[in-house]
N, C-alpha and C positions, 0 to 999 in steps of 0.2 A: 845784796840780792835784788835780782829785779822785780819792781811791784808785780809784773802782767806773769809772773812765770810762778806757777806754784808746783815744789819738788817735793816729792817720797820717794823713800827709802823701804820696799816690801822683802820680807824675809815668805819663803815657804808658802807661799800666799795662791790660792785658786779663786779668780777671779771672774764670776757670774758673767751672763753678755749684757752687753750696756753698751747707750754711748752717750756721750754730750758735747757741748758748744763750743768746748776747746780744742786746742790742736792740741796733742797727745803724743811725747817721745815716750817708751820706752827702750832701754837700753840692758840687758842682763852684765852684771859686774863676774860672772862667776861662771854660772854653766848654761848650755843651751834651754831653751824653754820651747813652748808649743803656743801658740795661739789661732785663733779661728776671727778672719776680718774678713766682713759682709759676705760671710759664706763659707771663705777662700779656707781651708785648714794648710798653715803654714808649720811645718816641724821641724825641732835643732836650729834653731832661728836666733841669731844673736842680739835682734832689737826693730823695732818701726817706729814710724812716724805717720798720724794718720791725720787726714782733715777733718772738720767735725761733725759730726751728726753721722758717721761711721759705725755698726754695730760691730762690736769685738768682744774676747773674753779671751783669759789668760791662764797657763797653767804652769806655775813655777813650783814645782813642791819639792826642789832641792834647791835653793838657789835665791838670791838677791836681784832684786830689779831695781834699778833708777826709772821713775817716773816721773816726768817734767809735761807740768797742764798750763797750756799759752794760751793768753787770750788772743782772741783769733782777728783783732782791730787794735791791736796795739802794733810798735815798731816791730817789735820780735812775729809777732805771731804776723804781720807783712810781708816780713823778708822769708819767713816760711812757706807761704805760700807761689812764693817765687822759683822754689824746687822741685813742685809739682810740673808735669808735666799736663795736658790740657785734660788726656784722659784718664788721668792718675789720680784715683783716693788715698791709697799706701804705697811708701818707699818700707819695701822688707830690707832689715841687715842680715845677713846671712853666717858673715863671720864678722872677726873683730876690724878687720883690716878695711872691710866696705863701709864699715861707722867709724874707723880714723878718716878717710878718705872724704868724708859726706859733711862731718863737724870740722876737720882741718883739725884735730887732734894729732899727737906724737906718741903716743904711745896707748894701750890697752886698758887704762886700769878703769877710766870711763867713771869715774867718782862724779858727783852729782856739779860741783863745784866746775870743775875740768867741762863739764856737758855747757854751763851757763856761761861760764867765761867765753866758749867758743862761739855760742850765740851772739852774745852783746858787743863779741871784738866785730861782728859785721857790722855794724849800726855806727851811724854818725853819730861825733861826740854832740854833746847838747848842752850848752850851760841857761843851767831855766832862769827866766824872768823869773826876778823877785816874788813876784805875787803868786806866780805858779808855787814855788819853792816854800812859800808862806800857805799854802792851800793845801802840801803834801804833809808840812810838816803840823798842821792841825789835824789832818784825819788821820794821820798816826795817832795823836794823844786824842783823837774824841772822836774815832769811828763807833764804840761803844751806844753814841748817843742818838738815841731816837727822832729828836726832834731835828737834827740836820736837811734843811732844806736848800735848794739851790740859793735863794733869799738868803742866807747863813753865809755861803761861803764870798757870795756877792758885799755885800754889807762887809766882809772882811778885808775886804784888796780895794773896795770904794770903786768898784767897776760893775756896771750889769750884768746881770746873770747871763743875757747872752754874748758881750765880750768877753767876761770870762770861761764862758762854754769855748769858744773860738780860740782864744789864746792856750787853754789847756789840752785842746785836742789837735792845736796846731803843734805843740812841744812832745806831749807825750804820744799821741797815734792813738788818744783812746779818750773816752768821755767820763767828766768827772764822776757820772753816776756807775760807771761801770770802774772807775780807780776805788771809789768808797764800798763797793757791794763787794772787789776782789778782797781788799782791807776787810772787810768785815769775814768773810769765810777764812781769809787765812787766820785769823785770830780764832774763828770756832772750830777749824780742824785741829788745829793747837793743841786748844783746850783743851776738845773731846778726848785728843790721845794723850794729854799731861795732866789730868784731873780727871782720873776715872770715874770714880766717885759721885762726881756732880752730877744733876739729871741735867737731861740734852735743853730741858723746858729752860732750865735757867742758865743754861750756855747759851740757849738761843738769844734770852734778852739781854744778856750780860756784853752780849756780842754785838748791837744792834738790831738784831731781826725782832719787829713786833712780836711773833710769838715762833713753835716749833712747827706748825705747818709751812712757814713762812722761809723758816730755814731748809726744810726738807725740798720744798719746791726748788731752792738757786743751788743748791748742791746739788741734787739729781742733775739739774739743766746742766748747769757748770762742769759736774766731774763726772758722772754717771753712777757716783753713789751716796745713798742716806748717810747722815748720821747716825743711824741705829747700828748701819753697818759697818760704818767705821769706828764705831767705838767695842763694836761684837770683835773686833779681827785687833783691836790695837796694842797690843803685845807684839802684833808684827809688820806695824806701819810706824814709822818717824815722818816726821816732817820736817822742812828745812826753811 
């Protein structure tokens, strides 16, 4: 799975208007939907793609939707903005055949998988420098920890904090602090929806975030929705 792409799976799901920082597919696996972007009311609509900071809201209430949130300076979220056109906010799918045609898919069934494959088959391969790879694969096992400071991950690879800023956003198209804060929400959206139970206070710190305003604040930004509200609806969100 690519770090910058974060996917859900909504079932049945009516979706408030919002918007935030990501570029934003979705794609319906099932039946036509409705949604309203920056204004526009779009109906029987098979899926979009929108830039960020786009106000939308969605109304699936028979039906599944694949949701894929790009970071919008990574490689993926790049080459995304290379299908806009200069005065385009939203590419609408209408049916299924204008979203094979647009992702270079082969068939309809448009699974979350099939959506990201078709993404990352555009992007040049990359085999990362050592230390890059040694930088991913600590903030897997210690995005958790509060104290991570650029000084942490420099002290790691024995390179400056800003040659190593330079060498990680030369490979992956995106800034180490922005690889560790995506790593940290995909770990509390997780959570939220696989640990019901728990309060958000201690998914927040369990997660990295100082406290739950803290998390509330990069989620809003990030996705255009709270934790409150994704754990009120998550019987019918998955994450991938």
């Amino acid at each position: 799975m690519n770090p910058f792409i974060l996917a859900l799976k909504a079932r049945n799901l009516t979706v408030e208007i919002h918007q935030h920082s990501a570029y934003q597919i979705v794609i319906s696996k099932d039946n036509p939907f409705r949604s309203t972007i920056a204004g526009r009311l779009n109906e029987g609509i098979h899926g979009f793609l929108i830039k960020p900071h786009v106000p939308h809201f969605c109304v699936a209430e028979k039906g599944t939707l694949n949701i894929l949130n790009v970071e919008p300076y990574s490689k993926v979220g790049l080459e995304l903005a290379k299908r806009f056109n200069n005065d385009q906010d939203t590419i609408v799918f209408y049916n299924p055949a204008e979203a094979n045609i647009f992702f270079e898919t082969i068939n309809d069934t448009f699974d979350i998988h099939t959506i990201i494959g078709a993404l990352v088959s555009q992007l040049p391969t990359v085999q990362y420098d050592e230390r890059v790879a040694k930088i991913i694969e600590y903030i897997s096992l210690n995005s958790f920890r509060q104290d991570i400071t650029p000084q942490t991950f420099a002290d790691l690879v024995f390179l400056s904090p800003s040659r190593l800023t330079a060498l990680f956003k030369q490979q992956t198209g995106s800034s180490l602090s922005k690889y560790l804060l995506w790593t940290r929400l995909r770990h509390a959206i997780f959570t939220t929806l696989s640990e019901k139970d728990r309060s958000l206070t201690d998914i927040a710190y369990g997660t990295g975030f100082y406290d739950l305003p803290q998390l509330n604040k990069y989620m809003n930004e990030m996705f255009g929705m709270p934790p409150k509200a994704l754990k009120y609806n998550s019987d019918l969100i998955q994450v991938y």
